[in-house]
C-alpha positions as CSV (number, residue, x, y, z in Angstrom):
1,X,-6.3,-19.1,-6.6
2,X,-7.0,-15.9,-4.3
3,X,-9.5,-16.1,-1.6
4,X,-9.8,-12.8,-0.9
5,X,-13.2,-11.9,-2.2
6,X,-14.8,-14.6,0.2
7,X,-17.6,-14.6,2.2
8,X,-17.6,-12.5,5.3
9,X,-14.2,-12.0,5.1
10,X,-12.2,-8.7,6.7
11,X,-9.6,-6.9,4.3
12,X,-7.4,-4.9,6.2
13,X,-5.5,-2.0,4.3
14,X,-2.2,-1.0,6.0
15,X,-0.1,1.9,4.7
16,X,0.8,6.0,4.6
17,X,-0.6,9.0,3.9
18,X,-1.4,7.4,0.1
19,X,-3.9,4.3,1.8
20,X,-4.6,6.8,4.9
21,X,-6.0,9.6,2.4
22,X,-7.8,11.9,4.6
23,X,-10.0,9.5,6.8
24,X,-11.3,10.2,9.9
25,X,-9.5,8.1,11.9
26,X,-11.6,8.3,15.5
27,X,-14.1,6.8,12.9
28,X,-13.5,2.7,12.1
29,X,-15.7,2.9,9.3
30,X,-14.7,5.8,7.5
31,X,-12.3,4.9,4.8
32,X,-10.8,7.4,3.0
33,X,-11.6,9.2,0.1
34,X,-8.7,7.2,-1.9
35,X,-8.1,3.7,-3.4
36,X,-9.0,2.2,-0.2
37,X,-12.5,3.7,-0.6
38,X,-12.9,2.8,-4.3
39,X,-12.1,-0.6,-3.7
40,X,-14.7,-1.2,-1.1
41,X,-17.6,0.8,-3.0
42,X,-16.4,-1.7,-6.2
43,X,-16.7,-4.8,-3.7
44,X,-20.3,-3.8,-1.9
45,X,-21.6,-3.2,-5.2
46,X,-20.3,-6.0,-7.4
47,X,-20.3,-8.6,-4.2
48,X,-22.9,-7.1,-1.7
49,X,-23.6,-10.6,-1.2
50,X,-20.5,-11.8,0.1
51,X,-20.5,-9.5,3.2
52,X,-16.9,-8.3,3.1
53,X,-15.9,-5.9,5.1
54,X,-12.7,-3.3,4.6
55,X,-10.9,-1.7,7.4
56,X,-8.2,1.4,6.4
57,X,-5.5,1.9,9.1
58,X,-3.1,3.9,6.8
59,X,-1.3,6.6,8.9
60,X,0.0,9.9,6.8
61,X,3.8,10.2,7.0
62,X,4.4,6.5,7.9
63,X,7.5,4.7,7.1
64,X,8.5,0.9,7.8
65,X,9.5,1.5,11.5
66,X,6.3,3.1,12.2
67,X,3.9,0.5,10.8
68,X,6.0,-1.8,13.3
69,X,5.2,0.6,16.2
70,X,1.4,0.5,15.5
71,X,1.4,-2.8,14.5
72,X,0.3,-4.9,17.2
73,X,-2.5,-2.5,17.8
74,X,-3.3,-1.7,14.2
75,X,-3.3,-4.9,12.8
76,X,-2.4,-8.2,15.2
77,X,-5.2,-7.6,17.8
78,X,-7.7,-6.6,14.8
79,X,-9.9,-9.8,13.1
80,X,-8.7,-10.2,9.8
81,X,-8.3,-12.6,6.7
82,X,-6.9,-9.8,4.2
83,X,-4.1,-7.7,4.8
84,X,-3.2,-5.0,1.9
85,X,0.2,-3.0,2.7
86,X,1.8,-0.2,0.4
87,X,4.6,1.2,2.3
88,X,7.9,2.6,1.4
89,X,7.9,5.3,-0.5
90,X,8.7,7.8,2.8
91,X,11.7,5.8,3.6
92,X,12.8,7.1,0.7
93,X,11.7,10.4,1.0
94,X,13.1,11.1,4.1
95,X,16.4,10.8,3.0
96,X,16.0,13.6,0.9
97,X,14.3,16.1,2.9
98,X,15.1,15.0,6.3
99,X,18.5,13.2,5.7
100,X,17.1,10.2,7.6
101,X,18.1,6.9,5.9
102,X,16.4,3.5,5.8
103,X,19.4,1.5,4.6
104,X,17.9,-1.6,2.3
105,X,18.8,-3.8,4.8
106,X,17.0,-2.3,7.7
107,X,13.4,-1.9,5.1
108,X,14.2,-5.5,4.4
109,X,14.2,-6.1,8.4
110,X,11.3,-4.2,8.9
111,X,8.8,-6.0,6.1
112,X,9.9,-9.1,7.4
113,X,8.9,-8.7,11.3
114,X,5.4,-7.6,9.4
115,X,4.8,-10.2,7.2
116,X,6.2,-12.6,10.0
117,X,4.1,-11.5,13.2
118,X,1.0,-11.3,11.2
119,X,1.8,-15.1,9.5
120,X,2.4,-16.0,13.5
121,X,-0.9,-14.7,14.8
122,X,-3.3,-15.4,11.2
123,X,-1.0,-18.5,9.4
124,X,-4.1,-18.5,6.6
125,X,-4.1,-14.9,6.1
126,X,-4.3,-13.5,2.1
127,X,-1.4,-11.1,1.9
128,X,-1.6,-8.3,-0.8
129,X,1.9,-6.3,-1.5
130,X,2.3,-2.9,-3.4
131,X,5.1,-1.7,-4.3
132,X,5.6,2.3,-3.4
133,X,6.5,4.4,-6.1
134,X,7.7,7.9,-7.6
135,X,6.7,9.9,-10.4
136,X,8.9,12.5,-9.8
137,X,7.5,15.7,-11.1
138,X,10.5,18.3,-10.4
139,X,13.7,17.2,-11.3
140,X,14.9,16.8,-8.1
141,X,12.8,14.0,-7.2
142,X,14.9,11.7,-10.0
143,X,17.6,10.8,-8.1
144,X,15.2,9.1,-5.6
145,X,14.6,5.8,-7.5
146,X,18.4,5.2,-6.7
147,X,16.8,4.8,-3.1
148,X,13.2,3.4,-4.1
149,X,14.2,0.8,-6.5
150,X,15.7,-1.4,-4.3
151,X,13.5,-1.3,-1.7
152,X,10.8,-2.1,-4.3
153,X,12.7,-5.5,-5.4
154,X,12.3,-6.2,-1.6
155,X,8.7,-6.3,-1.7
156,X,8.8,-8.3,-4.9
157,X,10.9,-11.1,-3.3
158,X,9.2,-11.0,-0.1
159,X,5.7,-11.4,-2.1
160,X,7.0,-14.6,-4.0
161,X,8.8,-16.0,-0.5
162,X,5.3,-15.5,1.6
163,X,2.9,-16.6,-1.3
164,X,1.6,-12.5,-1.5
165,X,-0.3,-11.3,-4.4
166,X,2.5,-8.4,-5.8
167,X,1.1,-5.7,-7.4
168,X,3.8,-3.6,-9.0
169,X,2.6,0.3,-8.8
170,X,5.9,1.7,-10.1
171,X,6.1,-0.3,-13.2
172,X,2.2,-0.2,-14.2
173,X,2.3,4.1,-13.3
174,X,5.4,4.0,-15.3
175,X,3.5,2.3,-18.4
176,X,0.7,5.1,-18.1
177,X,3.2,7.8,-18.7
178,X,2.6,9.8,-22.0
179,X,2.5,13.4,-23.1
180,X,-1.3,13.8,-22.4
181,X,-0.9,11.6,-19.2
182,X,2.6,13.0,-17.8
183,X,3.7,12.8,-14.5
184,X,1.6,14.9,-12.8
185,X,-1.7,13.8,-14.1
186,X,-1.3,10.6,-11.9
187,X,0.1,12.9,-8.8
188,X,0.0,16.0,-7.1
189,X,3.5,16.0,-5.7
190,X,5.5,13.0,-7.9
191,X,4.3,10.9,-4.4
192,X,0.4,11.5,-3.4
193,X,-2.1,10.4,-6.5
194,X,-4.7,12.7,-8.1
195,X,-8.4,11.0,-8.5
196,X,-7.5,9.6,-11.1
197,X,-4.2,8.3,-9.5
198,X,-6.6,6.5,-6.8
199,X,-8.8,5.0,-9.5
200,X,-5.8,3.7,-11.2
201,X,-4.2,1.9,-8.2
202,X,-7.9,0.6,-7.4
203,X,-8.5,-1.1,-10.9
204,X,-4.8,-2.0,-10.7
205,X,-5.8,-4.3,-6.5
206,X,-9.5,-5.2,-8.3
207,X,-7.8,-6.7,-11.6
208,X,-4.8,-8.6,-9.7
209,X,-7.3,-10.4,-7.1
């Protein structure tokens, strides 16, 4: 059973420009005006008593080997029992606009040393994995879950290895697609979500804890 909504506990929520969502970041408090932000108004309001706190560290444009760059600062010196991560879906993207590859193996190196460190320094810590997604919305942006997909069956095998609550964006996004809720109902670009995107992949962390 999840101890994540336990008293006084820290949730940390690590990511990109999706978790990072516009919040002033020379703020600690300020969280966004994305999931991250929905979550916590959901938990001070349904669980005021509990005296959780949430922390956002998401950084736009981050991919796997940037998290690890920050992440001694960002999240090992921080005091934390939750730690939330959706990354991956600009080491995807960068291969197609930059021609800058994350090879599987290197994404699969790079989840690890974050998982690992933060097991090293917090063994009891709750870990909560997303997987990134796309919902492509120009036809260009199809070919790209030749490059996301395996990179999401990463995170998925990681979660089960390291005892992680997984919570898989791509398939439940891909459930929600129909003619009245197409593609770009859910996102702006195929990549960052719409409001109601946010709310979605809030209900989606909120349901699965």
């Amino acid at each position: 059973m999840s101890n994540i909504l336990t008293k006084n506990n820290v949730i940390l929520f690590q990511g990109d420009s999706i978790t990072d969502c516009g919040r002033n970041r020379l703020d600690d408090e300020n969280l966004g005006k994305g999931y991250v932000n929905l979550i916590n108004h959901y938990i001070q309001t349904h669980c005021k008593e509990l005296n959780i706190t949430c922390i956002n560290k998401g950084i736009s444009g981050n991919r796997s080997k940037d998290l690890i760059k920050r992440w001694e600062r960002n999240t090992l010196n921080l005091d934390i029992n939750v730690l939330s991560i959706l990354i991956g879906v600009n080491d995807t993207w960068r291969r197609y606009d930059h021609n800058t590859v994350t090879e599987v193996e290197e994404f699969r190196d790079n989840y690890l040393y974050l998982l690992d460190s933060t097991k090293k320094i917090f063994p009891e810590i709750e870990l909560v994995l997303m997987s990134p997604f796309i919902l492509p919305t120009i036809p260009e942006q199809l070919e790209w879950k030749e490059d996301l997909e395996p990179k999401i069956n990463i995170i998925k095998e990681l979660a089960t290895d390291y005892n992680a609550i997984y919570i898989p964006l791509q398939e439940r996004f891909n459930a929600q697609l129909t003619v009245s809720t197409p593609a770009c109902y859910w996102t702006r670009d195929g990549v960052h979500p719409t409001a109601k995107g946010h709310v979605f992949i809030a209900k989606e962390w909120i349901d699965s804890i």
